[in-house]
Biopython code that builds the backbone (N, CA, C, O; Angstrom):
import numpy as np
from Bio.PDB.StructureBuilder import StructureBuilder

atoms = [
    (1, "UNK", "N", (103.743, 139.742, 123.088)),
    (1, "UNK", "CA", (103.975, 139.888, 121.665)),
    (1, "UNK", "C", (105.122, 138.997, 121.190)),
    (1, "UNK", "O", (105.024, 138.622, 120.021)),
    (2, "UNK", "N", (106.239, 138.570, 121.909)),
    (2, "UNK", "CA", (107.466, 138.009, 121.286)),
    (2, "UNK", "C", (107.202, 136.522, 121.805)),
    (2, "UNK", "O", (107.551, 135.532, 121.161)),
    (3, "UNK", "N", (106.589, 136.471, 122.959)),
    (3, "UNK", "CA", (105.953, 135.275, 123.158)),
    (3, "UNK", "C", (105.199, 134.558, 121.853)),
    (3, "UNK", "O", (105.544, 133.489, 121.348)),
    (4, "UNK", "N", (104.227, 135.296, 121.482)),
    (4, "UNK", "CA", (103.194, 134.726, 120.448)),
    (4, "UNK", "C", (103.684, 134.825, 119.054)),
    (4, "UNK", "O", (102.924, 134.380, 118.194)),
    (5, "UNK", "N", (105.044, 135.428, 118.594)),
    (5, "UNK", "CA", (105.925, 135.465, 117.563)),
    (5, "UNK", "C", (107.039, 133.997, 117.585)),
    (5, "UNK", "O", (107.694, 133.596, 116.623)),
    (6, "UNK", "N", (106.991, 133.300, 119.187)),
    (6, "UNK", "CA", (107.475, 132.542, 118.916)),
    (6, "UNK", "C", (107.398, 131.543, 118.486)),
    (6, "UNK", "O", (108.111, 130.909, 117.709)),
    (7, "UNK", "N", (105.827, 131.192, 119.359)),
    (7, "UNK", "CA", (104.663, 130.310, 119.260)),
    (7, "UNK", "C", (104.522, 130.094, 117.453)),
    (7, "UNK", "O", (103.976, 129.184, 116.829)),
    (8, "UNK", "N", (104.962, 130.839, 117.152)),
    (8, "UNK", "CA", (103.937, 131.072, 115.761)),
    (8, "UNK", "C", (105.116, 130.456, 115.167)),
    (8, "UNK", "O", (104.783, 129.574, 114.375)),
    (9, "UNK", "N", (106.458, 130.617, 115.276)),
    (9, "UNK", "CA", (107.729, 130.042, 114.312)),
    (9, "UNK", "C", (107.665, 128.636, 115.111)),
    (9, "UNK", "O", (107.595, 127.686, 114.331)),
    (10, "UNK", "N", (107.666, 128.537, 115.486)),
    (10, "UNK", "CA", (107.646, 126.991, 116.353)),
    (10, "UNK", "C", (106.334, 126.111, 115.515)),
    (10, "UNK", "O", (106.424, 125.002, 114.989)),
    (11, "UNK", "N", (105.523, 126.710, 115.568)),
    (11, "UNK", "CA", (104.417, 126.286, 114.958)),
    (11, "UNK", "C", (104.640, 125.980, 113.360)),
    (11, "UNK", "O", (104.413, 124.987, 112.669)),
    (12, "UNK", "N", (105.226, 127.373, 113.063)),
    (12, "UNK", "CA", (105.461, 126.722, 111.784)),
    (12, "UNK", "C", (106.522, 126.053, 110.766)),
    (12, "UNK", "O", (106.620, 125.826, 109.560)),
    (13, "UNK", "N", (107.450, 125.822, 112.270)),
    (13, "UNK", "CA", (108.742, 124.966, 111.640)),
    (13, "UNK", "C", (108.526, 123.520, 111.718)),
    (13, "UNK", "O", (108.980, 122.694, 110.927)),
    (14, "UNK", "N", (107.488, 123.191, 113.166)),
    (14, "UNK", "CA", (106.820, 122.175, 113.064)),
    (14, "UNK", "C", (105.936, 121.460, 111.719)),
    (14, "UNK", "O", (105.889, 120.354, 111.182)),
    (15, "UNK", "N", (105.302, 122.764, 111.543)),
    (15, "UNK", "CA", (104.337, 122.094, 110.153)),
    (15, "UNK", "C", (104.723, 122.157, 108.873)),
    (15, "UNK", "O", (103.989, 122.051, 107.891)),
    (16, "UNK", "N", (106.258, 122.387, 108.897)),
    (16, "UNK", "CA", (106.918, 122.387, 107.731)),
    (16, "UNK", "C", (107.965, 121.088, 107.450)),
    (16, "UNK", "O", (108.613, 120.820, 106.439)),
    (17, "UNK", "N", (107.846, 120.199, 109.104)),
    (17, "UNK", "CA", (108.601, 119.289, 108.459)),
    (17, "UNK", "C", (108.204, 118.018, 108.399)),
    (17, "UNK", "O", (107.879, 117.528, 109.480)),
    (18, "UNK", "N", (108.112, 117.125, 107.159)),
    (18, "UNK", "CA", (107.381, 116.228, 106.474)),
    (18, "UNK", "C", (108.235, 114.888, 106.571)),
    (18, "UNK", "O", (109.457, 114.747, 106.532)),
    (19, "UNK", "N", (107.196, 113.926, 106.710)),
    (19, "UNK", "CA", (107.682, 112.423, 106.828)),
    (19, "UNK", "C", (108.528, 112.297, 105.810)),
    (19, "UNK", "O", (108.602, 113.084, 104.867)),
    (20, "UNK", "N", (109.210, 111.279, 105.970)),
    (20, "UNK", "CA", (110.043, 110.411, 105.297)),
    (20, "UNK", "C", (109.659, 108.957, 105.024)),
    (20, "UNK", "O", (110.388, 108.007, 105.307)),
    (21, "UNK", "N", (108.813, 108.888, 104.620)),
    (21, "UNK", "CA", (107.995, 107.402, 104.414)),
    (21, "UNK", "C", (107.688, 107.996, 102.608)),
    (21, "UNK", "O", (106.950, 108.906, 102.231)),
    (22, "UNK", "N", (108.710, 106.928, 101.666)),
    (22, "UNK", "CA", (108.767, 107.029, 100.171)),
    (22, "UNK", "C", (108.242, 105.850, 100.047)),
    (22, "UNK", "O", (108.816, 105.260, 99.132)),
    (23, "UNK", "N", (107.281, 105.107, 100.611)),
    (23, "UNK", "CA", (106.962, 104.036, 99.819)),
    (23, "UNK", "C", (105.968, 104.067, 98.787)),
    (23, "UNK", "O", (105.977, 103.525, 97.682)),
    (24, "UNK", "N", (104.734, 105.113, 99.579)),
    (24, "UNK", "CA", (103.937, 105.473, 98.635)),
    (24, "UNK", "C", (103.953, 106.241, 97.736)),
    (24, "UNK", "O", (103.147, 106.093, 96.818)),
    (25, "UNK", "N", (104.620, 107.000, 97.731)),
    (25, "UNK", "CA", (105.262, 107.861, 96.030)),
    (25, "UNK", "C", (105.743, 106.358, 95.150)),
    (25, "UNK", "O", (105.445, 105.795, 94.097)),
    (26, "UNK", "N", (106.469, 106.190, 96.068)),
    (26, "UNK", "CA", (107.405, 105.417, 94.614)),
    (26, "UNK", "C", (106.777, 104.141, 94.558)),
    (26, "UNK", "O", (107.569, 103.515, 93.854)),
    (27, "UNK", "N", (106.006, 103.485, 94.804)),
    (27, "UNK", "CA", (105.570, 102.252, 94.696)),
    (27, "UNK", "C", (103.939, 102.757, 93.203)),
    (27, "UNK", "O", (103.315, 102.261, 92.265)),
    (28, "UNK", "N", (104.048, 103.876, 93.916)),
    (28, "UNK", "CA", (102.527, 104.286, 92.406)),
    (28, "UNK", "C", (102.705, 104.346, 91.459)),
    (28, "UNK", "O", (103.321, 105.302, 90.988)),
    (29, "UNK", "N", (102.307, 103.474, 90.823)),
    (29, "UNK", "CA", (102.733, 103.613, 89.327)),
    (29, "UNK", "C", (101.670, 104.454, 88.527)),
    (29, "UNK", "O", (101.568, 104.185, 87.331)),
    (30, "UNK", "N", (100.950, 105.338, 88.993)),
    (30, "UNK", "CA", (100.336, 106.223, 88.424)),
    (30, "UNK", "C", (100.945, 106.919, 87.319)),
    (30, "UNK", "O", (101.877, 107.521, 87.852)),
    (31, "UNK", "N", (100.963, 107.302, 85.553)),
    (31, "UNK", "CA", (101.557, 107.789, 84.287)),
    (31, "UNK", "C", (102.525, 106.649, 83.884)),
    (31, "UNK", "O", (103.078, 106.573, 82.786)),
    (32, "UNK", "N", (102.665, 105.759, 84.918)),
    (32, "UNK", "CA", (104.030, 104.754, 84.153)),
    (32, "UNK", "C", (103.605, 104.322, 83.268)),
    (32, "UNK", "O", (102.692, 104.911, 82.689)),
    (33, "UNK", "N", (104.012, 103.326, 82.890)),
    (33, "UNK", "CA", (103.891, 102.119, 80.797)),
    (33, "UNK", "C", (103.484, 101.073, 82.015)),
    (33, "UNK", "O", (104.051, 100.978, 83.103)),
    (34, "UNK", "N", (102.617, 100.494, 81.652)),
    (34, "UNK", "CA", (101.528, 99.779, 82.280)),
    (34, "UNK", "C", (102.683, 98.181, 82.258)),
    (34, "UNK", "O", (103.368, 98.112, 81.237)),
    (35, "UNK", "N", (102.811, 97.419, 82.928)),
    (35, "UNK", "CA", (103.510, 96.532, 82.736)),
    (35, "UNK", "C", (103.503, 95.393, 82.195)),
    (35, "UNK", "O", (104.454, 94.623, 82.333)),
    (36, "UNK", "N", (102.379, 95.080, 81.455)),
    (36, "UNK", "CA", (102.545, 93.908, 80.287)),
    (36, "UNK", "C", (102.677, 94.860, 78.971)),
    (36, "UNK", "O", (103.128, 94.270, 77.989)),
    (37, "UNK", "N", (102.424, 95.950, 78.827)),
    (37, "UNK", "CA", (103.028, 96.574, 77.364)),
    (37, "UNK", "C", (104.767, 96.870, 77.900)),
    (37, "UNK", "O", (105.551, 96.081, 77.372)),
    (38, "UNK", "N", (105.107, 97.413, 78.409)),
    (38, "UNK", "CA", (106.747, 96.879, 79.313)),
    (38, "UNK", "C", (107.520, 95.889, 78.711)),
    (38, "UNK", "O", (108.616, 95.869, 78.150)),
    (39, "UNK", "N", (106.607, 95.027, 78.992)),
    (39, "UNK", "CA", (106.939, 93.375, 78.942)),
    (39, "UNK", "C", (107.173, 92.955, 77.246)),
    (39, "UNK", "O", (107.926, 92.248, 76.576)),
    (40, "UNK", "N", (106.117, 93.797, 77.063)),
    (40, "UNK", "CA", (106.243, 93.434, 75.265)),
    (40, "UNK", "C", (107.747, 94.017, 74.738)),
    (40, "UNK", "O", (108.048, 93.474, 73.675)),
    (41, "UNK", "N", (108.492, 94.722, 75.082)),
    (41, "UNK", "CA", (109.324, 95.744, 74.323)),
    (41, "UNK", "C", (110.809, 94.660, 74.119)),
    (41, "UNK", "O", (111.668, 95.012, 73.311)),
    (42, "UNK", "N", (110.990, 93.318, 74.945)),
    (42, "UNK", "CA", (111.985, 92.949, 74.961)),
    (42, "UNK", "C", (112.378, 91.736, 76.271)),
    (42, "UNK", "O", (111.737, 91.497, 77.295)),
    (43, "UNK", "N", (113.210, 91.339, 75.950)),
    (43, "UNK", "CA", (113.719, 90.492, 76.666)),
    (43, "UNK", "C", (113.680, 90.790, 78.509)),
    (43, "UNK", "O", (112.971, 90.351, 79.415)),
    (44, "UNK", "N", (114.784, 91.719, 78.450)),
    (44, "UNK", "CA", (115.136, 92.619, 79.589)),
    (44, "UNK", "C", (114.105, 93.186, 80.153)),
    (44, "UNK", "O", (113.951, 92.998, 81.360)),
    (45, "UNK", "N", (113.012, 94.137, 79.310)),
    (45, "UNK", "CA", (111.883, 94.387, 80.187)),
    (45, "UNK", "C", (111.414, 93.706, 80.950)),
    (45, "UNK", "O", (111.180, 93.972, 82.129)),
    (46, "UNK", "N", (111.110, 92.241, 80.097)),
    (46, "UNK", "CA", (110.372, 91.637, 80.478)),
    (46, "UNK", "C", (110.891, 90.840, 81.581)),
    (46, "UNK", "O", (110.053, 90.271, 82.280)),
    (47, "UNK", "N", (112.210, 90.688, 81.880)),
    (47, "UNK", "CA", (112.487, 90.185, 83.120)),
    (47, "UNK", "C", (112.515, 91.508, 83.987)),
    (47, "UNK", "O", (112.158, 91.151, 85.109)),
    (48, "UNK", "N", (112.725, 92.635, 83.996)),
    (48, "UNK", "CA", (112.424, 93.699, 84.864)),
    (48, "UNK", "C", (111.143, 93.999, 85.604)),
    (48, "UNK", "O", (110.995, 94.570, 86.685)),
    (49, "UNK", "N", (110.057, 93.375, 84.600)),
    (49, "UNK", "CA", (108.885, 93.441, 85.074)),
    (49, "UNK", "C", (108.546, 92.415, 86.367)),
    (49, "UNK", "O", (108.043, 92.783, 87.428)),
    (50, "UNK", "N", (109.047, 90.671, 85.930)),
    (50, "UNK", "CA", (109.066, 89.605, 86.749)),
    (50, "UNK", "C", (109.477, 90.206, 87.957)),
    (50, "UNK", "O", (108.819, 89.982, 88.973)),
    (51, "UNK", "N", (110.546, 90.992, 88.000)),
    (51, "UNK", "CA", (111.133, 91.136, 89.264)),
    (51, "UNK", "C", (110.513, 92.054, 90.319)),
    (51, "UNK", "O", (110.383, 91.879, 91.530)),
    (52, "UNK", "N", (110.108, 93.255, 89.398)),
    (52, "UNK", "CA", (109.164, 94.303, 90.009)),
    (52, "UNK", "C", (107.599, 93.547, 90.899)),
    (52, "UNK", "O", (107.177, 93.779, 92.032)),
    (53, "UNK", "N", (107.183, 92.821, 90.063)),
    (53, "UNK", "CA", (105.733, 91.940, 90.269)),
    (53, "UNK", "C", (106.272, 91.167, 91.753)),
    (53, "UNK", "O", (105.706, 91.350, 92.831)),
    (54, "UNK", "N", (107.550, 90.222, 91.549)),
    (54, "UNK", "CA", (108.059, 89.634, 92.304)),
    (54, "UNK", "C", (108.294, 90.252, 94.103)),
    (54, "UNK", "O", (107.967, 89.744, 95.175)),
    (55, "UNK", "N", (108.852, 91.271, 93.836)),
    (55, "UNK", "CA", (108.966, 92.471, 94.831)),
    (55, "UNK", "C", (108.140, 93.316, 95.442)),
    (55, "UNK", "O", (108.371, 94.133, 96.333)),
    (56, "UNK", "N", (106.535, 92.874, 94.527)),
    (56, "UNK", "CA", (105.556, 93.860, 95.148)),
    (56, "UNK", "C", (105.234, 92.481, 96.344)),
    (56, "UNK", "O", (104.922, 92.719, 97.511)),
    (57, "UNK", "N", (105.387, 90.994, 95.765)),
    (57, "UNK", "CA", (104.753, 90.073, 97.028)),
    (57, "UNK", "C", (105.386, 89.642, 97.819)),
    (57, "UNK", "O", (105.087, 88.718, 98.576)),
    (58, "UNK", "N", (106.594, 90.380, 97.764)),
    (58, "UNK", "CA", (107.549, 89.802, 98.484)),
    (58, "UNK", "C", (108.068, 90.357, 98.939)),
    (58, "UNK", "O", (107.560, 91.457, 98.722)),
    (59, "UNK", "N", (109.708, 90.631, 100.171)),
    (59, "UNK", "CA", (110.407, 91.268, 100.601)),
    (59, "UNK", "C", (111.573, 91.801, 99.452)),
    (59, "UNK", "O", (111.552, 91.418, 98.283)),
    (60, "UNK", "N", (112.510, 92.678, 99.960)),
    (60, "UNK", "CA", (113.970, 92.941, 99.182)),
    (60, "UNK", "C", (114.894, 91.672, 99.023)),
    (60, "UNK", "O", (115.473, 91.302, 98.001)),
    (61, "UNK", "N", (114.897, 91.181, 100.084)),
    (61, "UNK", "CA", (116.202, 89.915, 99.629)),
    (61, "UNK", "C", (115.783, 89.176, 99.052)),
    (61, "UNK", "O", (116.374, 88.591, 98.144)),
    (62, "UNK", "N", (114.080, 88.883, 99.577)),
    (62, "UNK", "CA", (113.342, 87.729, 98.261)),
    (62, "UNK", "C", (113.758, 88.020, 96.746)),
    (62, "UNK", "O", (114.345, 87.247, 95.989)),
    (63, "UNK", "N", (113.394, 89.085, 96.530)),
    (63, "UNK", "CA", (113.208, 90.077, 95.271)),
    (63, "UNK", "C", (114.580, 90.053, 94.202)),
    (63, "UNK", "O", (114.582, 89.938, 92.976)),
    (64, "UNK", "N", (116.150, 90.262, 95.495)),
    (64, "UNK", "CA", (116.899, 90.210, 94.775)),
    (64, "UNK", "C", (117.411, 88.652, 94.514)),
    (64, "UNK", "O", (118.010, 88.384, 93.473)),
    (65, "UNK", "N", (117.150, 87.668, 95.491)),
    (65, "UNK", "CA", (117.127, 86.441, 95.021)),
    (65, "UNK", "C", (116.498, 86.016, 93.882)),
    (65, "UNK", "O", (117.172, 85.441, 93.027)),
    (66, "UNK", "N", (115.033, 86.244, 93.675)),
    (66, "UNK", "CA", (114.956, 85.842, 92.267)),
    (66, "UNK", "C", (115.055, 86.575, 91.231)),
    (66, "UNK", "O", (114.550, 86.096, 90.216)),
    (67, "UNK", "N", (115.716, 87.951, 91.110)),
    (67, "UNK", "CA", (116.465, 88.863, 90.282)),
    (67, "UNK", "C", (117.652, 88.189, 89.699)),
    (67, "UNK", "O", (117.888, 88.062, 88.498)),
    (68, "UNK", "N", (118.477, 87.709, 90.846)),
    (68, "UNK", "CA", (119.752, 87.011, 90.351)),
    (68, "UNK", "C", (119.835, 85.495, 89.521)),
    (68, "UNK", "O", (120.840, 84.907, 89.122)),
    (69, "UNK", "N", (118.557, 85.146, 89.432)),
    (69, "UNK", "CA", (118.198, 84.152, 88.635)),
    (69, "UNK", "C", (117.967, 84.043, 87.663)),
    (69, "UNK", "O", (118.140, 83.002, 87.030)),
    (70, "UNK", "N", (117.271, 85.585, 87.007)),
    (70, "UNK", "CA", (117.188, 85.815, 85.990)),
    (70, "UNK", "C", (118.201, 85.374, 84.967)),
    (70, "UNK", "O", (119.230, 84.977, 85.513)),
    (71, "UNK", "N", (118.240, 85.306, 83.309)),
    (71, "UNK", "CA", (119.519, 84.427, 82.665)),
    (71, "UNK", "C", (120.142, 86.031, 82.425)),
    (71, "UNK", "O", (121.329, 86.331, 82.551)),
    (72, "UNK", "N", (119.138, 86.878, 82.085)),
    (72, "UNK", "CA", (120.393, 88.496, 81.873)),
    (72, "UNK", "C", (120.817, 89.113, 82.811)),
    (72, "UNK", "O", (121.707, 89.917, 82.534)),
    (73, "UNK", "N", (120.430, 89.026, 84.122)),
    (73, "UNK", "CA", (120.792, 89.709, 85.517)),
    (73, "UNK", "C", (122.391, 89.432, 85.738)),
    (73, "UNK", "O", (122.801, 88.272, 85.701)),
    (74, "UNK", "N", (122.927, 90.091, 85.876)),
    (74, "UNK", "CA", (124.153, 90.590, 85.920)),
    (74, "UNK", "C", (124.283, 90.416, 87.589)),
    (74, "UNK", "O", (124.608, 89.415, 88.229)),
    (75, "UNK", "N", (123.842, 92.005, 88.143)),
    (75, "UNK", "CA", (124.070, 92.076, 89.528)),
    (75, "UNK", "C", (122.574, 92.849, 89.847)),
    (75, "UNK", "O", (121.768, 93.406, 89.102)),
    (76, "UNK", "N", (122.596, 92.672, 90.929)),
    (76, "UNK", "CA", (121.250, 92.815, 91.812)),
    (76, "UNK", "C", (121.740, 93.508, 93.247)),
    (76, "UNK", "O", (122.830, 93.104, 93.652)),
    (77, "UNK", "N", (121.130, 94.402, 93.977)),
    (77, "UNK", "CA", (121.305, 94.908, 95.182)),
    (77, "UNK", "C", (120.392, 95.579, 95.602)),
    (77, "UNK", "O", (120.104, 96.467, 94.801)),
    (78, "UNK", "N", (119.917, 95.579, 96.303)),
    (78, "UNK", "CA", (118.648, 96.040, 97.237)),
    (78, "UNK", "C", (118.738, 97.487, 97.958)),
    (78, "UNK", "O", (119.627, 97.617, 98.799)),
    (79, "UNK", "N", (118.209, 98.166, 97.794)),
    (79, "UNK", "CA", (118.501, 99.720, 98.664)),
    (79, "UNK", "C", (117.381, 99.968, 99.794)),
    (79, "UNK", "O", (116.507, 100.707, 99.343)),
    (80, "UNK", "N", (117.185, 99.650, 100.873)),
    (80, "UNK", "CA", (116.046, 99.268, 101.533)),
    (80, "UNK", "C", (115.367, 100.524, 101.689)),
    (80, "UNK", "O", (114.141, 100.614, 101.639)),
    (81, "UNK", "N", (116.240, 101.623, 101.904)),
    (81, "UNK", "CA", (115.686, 102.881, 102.254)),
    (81, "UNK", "C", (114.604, 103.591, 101.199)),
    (81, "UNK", "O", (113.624, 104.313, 101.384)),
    (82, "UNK", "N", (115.277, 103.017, 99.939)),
    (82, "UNK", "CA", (114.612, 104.424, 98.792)),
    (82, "UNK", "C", (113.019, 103.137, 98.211)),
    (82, "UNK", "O", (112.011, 103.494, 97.602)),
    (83, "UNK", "N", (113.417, 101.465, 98.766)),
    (83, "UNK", "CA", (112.275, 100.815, 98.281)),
    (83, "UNK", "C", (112.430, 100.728, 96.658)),
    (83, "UNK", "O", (111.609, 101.111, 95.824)),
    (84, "UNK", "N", (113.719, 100.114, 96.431)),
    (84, "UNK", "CA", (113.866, 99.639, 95.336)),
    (84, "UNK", "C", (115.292, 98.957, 95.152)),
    (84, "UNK", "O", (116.215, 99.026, 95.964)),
    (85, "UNK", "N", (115.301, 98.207, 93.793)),
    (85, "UNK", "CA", (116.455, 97.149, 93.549)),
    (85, "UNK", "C", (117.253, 97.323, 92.566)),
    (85, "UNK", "O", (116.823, 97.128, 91.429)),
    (86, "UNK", "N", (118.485, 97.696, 92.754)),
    (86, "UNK", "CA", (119.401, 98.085, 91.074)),
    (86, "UNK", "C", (119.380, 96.790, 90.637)),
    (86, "UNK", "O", (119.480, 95.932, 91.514)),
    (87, "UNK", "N", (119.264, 96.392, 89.369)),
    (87, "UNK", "CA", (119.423, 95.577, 88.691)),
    (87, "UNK", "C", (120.318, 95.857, 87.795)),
    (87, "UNK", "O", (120.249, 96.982, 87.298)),
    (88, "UNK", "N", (121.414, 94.919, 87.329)),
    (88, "UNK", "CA", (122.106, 95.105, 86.336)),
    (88, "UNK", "C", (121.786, 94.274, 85.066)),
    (88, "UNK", "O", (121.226, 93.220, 85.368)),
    (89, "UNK", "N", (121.981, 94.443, 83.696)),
    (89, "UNK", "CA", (121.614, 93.151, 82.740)),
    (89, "UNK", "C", (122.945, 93.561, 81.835)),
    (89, "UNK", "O", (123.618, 94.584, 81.710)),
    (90, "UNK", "N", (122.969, 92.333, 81.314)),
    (90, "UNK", "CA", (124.513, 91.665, 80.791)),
    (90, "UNK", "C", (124.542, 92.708, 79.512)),
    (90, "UNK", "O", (125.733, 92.747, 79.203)),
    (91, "UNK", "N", (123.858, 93.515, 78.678)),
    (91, "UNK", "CA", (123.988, 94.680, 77.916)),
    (91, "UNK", "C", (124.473, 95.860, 78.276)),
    (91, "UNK", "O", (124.826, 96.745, 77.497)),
    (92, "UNK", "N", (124.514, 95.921, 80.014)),
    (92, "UNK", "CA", (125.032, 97.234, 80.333)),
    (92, "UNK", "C", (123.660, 97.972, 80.687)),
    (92, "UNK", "O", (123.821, 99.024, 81.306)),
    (93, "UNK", "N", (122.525, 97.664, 80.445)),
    (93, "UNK", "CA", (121.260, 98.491, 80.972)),
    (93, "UNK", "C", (121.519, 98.145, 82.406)),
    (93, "UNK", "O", (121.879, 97.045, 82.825)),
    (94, "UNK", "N", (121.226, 99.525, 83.293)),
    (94, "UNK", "CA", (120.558, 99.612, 84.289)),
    (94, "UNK", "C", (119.602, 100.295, 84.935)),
    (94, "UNK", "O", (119.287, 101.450, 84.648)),
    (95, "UNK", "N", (119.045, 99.549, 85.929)),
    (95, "UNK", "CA", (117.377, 100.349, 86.226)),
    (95, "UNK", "C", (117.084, 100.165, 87.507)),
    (95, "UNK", "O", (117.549, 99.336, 88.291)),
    (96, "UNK", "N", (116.443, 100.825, 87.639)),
    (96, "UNK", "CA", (115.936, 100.662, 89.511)),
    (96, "UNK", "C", (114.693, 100.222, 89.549)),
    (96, "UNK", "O", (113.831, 101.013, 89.167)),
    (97, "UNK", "N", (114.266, 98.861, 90.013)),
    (97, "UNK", "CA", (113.028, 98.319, 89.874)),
    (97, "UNK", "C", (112.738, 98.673, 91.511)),
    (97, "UNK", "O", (113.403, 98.579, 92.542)),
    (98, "UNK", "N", (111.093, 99.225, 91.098)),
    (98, "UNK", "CA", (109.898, 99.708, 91.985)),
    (98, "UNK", "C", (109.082, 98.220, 92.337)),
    (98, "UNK", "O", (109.155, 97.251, 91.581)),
    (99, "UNK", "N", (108.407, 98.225, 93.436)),
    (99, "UNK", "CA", (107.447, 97.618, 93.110)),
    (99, "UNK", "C", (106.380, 97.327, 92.606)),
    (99, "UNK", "O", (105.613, 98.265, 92.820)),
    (100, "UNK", "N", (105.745, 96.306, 91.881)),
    (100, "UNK", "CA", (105.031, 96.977, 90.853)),
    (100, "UNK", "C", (103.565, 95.539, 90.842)),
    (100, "UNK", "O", (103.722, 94.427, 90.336)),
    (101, "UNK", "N", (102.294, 96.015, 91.522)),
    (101, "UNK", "CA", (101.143, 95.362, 91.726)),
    (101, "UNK", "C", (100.364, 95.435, 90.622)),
    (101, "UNK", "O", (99.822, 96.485, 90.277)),
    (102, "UNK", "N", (100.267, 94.484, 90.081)),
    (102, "UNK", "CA", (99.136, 94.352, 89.070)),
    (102, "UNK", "C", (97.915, 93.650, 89.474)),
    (102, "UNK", "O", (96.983, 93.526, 88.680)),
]
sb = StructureBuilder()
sb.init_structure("model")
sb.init_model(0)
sb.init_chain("A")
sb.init_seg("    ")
for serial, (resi, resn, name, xyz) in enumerate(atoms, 1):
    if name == "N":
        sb.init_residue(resn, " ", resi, " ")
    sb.init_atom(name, np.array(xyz, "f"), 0.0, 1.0, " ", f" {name:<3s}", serial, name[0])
structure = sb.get_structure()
């Protein structure tokens, strides 16, 4: 009986603990603003978008390399873990660009 009570918490501490792989959450842009209406809203979007697009074909350092090229990009830094790039723009907006496949 305490045998098969253990079995059973073992079992289900096992099946309670869940990957850590966020790429596919956060890379879906499933409910987002579709990214050429994005693009329409402004300057800044619209380089937010370049970079996102940029980052879906490419790696992080690629990504923040041509982030920092941008003419409003401020600062750029890569967070490898969460799979995304702070971007800064010279207004003081900041955002965390996803990758983003069109």
């Amino acid at each position: 009986m305490i045998r098969g009570c253990l079995v059973l918490m073992l079992l289900l501490a096992l099946s309670s603990c869940r990957t850590y792989d966020y790429y596919g959450p956060i890379a879906d842009d499933g409910g987002l603003v579709p990214g050429d209406q994005l693009a329409r809203y402004g300057r800044e979007q619209a380089q937010a978008v370049a970079i996102a697009r940029h980052f879906a074909e490419t790696d992080a350092s690629a990504a923040v390399t041509f982030a920092r090229t941008q003419p409003d990009v401020v600062n750029a830094v890569a967070d490898p873990l969460s799979h995304r790039i702070a971007v800064g723009f010279k207004s003081g907006w900041r955002l965390g660009v996803v990758p983003l496949a069109d």
